[in-house]
N, C-alpha and C positions, 0 to 999 in steps of 0.2 A: 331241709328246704330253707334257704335265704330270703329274707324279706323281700330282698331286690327280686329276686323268683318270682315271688308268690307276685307281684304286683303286675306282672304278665298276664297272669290266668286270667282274670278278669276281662282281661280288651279284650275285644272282637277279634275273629281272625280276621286275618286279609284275603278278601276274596282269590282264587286261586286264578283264575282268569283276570286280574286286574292287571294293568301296564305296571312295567319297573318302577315308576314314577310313583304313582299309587300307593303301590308298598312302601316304598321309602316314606312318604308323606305322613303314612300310616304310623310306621314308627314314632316317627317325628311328634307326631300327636301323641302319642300312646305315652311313650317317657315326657314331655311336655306335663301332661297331664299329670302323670304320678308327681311330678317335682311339685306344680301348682298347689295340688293335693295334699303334700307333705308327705307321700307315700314313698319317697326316694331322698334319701338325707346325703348331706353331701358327701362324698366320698367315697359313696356305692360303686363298685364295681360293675360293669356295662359288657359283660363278656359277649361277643359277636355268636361264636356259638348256639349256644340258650338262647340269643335275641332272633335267629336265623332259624332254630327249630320253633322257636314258640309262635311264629310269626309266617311259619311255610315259606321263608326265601332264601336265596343266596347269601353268604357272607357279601359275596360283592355289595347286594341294596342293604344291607347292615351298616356294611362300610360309608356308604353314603350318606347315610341317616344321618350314624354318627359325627359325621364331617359337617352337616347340616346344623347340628344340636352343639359342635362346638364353634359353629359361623356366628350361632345365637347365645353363645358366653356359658350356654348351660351345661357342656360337656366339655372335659382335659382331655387330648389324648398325648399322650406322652410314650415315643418312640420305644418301641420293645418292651411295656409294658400293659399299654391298651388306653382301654375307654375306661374316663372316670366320671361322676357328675361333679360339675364342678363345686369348688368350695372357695368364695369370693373371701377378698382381704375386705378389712375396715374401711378401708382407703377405697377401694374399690366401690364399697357399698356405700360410703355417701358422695361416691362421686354417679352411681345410680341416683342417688335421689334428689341432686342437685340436678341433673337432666329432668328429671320427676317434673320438679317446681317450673324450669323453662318451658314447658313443651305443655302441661297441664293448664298452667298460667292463659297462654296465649288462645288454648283450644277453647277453655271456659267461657273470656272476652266472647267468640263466634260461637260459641253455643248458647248464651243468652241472648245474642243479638236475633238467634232463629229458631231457637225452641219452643214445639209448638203442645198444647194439649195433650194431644197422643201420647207424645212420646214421654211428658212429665207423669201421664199413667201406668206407662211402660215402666218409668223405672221407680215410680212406687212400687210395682208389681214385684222387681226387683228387690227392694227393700224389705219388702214383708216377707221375702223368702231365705232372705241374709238375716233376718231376727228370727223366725221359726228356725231356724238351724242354728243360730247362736245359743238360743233354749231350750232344744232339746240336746245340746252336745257335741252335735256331731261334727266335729271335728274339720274332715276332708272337703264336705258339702260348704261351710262357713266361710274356711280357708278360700276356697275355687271364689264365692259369691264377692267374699268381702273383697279379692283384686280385681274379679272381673265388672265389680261396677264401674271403675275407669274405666276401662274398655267398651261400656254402655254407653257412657260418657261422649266419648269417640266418634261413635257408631251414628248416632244422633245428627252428627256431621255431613255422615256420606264420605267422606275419603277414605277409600282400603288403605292407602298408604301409612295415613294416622291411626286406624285400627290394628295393623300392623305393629308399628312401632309402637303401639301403648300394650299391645300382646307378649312383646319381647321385656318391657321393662318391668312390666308387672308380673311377669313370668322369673325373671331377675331378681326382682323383690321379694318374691315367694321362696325363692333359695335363700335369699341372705337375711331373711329374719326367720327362717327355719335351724338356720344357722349362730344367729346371734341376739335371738327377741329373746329378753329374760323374765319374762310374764306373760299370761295370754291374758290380752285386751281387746277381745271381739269384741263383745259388749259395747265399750269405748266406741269403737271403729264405727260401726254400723248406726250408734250415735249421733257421730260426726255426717257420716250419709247425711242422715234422716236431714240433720240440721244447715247441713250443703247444699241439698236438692230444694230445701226453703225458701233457700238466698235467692237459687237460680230460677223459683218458679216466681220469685218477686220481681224478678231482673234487676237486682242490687249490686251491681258487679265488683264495686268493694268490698263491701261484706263480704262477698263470694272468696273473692283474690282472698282474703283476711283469714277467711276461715280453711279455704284449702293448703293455705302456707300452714297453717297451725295445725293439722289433718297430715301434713306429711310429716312434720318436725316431728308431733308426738311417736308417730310409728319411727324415724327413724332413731330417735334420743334413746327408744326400748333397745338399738343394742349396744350390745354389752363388749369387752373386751378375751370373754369368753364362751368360743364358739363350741357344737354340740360335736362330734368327731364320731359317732357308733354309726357303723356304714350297714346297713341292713341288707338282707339276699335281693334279689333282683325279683327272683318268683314271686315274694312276698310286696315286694313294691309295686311290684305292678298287675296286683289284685284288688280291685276295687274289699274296701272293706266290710 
């Protein structure tokens, strides 16, 4: 049994009465997840097959997933060979994080201007869940936390649009420092949170801007010119651990 395998078992089925759509979407999330997670290394092979039996559908809604998941940079497919996850160049990956700093930059500015109580409790709540999983270990849980508070970030907003695209880059970033990070620095990361979410509950938009430039740099300075290449089974990736 392959990694990439085993990482299957774990998701939900897809209900069997659910539209084409659905299913597809299902996927879409289901390998989404594994990559976030670091359960699927780049390079894993994505066989339509196995993803069509584990999942109760057609090749056809596989085919579409996949098509989906390389719309969003996280899957190669490459003719007569298949589906691969993808595996970002250097170049690529700080041109992900130069998008990071534009798009973060400007959201931050209107999330201070409207950030209200609630929601700076919400993402404490947030926080204390990214440091409980940074100290006991766990890996997958810390990984998923520590991206998805940008996308909290986001959300705070109200625009799906901006949720979206902070879903895709952070989802981006999760491959390519799974890829090329030459240390784990959660501890660090979750740090920076703590010390980010400060600024913004001060409304210091400087310090804010100051400290999220310094918050992306550090995570992207961690990669290295030598990326990690062992492609693990599919079953095994897409099994919650």
């Amino acid at each position: 049994m392959t990694r990439a395998d085993a990482a299957l078992i774990a998701e939900p089925d897809a209900p069997e009465s659910s539209p084409e759509v659905s299913s597809t979407e299902h996927i879409v999330a289901a390998v989404t997840r594994a990559i976030v997670e670091h359960r699927l290394l780049p390079g894993a092979k994505l066989v339509e097959q196995k993803l069509g039996d584990r999942f109760g559908v057609s090749r056809t809604v596989v085919r579409q997933a996949l098509f989906r998941l390389s719309e969003l940079k996280l899957v190669r497919l490459e003719p007569a060979r298949g589906a691969f996850v993808a595996a970002p160049s250097i170049q690529e990956a700080r041109e992900v994080f130069a998008v990071r700093r534009m798009v973060e930059s400007q959201m931050l500015r209107e999330l201070i201007a409207c950030i209200k109580p609630a929601d700076i409790r919400q993402l404490k709540a947030h926080l204390k869940a990214e440091r409980e999983a940074v100290a006991r270990i766990d890996v997958p849980t810390r990984t998923k936390l520590l991206f998805d508070f940008h996308v909290r970030l986001a959300e705070v907003l109200g625009n799906q649009v901006l949720v979206e695209l902070m879903q895709e880059l952070v989802s981006r970033c999760s491959l390519i420092t799974l890829m090329y990070q030459s240390s784990d620095n959660a501890q660090n990361s979750n740090a920076e949170h703590a010390l980010l979410l400060k600024t913004i509950e001060a409304r210091d938009v400087e310090l804010a801007l100051q400290l999220l430039h310094r918050h992306l740099a550090s995570v992207e300075h961690q990669l290295t010119e030598a990326p990690r290449t062992s492609a693990p089974s599919l079953r095994q990736a897409l099994t919650t651990p």
